[in-house]
C-alpha positions in Angstrom: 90.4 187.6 94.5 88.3 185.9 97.0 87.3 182.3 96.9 84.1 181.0 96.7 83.1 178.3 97.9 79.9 175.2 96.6 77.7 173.4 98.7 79.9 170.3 97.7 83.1 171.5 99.4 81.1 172.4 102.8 79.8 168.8 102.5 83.0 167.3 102.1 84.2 169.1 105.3 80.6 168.2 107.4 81.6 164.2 106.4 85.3 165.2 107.7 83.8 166.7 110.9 81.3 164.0 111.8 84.1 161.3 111.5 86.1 163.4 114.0 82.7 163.8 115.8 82.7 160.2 116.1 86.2 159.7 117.2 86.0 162.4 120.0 82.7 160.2 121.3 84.5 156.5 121.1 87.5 157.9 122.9 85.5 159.4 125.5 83.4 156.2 126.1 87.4 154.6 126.7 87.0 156.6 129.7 84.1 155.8 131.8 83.7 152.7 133.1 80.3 153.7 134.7 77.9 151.9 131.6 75.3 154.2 131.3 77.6 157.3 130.6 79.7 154.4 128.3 76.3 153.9 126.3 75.3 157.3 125.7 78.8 158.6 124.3 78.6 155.8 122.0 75.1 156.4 121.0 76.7 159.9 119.9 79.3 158.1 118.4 76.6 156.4 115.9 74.8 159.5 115.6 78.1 161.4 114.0 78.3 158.0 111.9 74.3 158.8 110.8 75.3 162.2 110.2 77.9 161.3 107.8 76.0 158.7 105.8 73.1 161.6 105.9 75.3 164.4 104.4 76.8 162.1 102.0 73.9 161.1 100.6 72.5 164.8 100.4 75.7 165.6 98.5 74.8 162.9 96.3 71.3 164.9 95.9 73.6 168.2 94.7 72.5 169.7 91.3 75.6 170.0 89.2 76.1 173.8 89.5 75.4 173.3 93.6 79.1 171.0 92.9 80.5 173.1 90.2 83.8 175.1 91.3 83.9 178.8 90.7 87.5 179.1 91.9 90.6 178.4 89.8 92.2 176.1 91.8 94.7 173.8 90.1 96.5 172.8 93.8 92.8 171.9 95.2 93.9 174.2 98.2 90.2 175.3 98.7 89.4 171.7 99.5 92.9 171.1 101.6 91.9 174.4 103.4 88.2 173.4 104.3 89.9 170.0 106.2 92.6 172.0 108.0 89.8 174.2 109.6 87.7 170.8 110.3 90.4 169.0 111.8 91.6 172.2 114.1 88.4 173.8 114.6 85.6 171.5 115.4 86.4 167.7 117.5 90.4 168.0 116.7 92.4 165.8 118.5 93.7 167.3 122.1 93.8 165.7 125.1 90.1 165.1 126.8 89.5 168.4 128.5 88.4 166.1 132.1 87.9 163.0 133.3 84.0 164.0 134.1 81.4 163.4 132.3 80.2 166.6 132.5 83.3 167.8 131.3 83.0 165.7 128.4 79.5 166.7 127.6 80.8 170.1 127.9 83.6 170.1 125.6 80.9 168.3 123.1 78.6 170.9 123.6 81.5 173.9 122.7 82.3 171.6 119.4 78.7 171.3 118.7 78.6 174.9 118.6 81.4 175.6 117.0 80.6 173.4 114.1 77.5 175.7 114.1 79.5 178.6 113.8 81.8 177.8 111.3 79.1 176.5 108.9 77.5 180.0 109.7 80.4 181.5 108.4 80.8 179.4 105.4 77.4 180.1 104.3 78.2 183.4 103.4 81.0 182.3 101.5 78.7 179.9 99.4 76.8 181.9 96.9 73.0 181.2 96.4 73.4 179.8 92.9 76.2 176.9 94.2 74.0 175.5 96.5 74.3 178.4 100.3 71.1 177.1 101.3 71.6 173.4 101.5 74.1 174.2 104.8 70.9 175.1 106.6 70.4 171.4 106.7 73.6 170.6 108.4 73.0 173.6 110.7 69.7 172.2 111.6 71.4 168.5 111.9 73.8 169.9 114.4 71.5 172.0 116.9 69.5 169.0 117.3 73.6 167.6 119.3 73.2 170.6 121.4 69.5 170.1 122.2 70.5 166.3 123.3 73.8 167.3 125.2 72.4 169.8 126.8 69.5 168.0 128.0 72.1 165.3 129.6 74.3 167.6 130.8 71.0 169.3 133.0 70.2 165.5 134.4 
């Protein structure tokens, strides 16, 4: 049997990944002592915190069956499974991949993306009726990251 998952458990892992979002971007700023590149990382920083409050307040929004479990799952391992993959997956803690800030903005970019693709992949794990289309909206949250790393990275 195959488990499905709700548009509350991919929530609870987009909060887990935006705090780990955040901690990647204040660590980073530890880094640089030149300001401006000190300032931006931290205005990610508070973007991944916007995130969270965002996606926490659209899982507030849920309709009960978009939150209801389909699984039989007495352990909760769905939801202990859904943070493993956040917290290896997408901003887990490793060493800084360079001292540059363009390696930095790089290694952002590559989470960026692969937060992209691993919501991709858990939409088709979320059936319509428990809520598949409200990952869209975290999808579209995320591309705007790349759109704004990318743009710095090209300065």
């Amino acid at each position: 049997m195959t488990n499905e998952f709700n548009a509350n458990d991919i929530f609870d892992i987009a909060i887990k990944i935006e705090q780990n979002g955040a901690i990647f971007y204040r660590d980073a700023a530890k880094l640089f002592e030149k300001e401006e590149h000190k300032q931006f990382l931290l205005e990610l920083a508070k973007m991944e915190d916007f995130h969270e409050t965002t996606f926490a307040n659209m899982q507030k929004d849920l309709k009960e069956e978009e939150a209801f479990s389909t699984t039989f799952d007495p352990k909760n391992e769905n939801a202990l499974y859904l943070k493993a993959l956040a917290d290896t997956r997408v901003f887990f803690e490793k060493e800084q991949p360079g001292n540059s800030f363009q390696d930095i903005l790089g290694a952002a970019i590559q989470a960026e993306k692969d937060s992209i693709a691993f919501y991709l992949g858990m939409k088709e794990m979320v059936p319509v009726k428990l809520g598949q289309s409200k990952i869209n909206d975290i999808i579209k949250e995320e591309m705007s990251h790349i759109r704004l790393l990318a743009e710095k990275l090209m300065e």
